[in-house]
C-alpha positions, -999 to 999 in steps of 0.1 A, spaced: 98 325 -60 93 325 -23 72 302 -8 41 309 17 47 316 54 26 286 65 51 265 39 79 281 56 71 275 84 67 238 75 99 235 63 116 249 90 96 223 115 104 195 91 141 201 90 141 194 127 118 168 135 111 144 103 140 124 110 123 117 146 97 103 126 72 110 161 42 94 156 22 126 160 47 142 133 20 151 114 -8 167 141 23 183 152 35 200 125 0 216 116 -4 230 149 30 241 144 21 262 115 -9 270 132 3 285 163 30 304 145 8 317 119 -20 329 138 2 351 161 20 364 130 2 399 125 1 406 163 41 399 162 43 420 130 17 449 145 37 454 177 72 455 161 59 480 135 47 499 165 79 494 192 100 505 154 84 538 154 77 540 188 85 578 182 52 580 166 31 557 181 4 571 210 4 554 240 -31 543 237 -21 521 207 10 511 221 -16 500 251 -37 479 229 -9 463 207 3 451 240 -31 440 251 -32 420 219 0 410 217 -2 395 255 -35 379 252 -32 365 214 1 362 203 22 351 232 -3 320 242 2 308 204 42 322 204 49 299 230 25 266 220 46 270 188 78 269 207 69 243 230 62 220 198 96 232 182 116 228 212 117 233 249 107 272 260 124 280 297 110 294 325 135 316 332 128 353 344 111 355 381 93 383 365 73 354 348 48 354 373 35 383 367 23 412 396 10 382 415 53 375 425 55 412 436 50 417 474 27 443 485 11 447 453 -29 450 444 -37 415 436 -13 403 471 -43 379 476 -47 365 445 -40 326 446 -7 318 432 
């Protein structure tokens, strides 16, 4: 039988930190499972939706992206910061506020 996705999730974290034996193993691992659990039905939402994008309207594509941006990606990457190290590595990352001549030009960077 399949276990839960909050024990899988465990177990996958365990595998590669236990032996480190951190002494914040523990407050680590639950915020782990945390992180990665709470963003889970935004993920699962928004890849339904970008699967049948044929079919989805633009306005729910809008607000799966909304959600997803807002919800899921703070918690997708406070989960991968406490699994491993999470690169900076588009210059996109920035945002609009990195693109010259654009509405928010004199917003503080």
């Amino acid at each position: 039988m399949a276990g839960s996705l909050n024990d899988k999730l465990a177990e996958t974290f365990a595998a590669k930190w236990q032996a480190e034996n951190h002494p914040h193993y523990s407050e680590m691992l639950d915020k782990f499972v945390f992180h990665m659990s709470d963003a889970a039905h935004d993920v699962r939402q928004l890849a339904d939706a970008l699967q049948n994008a044929d079919v989805t309207d633009r306005g729910t594509m809008g607000k799966l992206l909304h959600q997803f941006f807002l919800h899921a990606l703070p918690h997708l990457v406070s989960a991968g910061q406490l699994y491993d190290y999470v690169p900076d590595i588009f210059p996109e990352q920035r945002g609009v506020h990195e693109f010259p001549n654009s509405a928010n030009h004199d917003v503080d960077k």
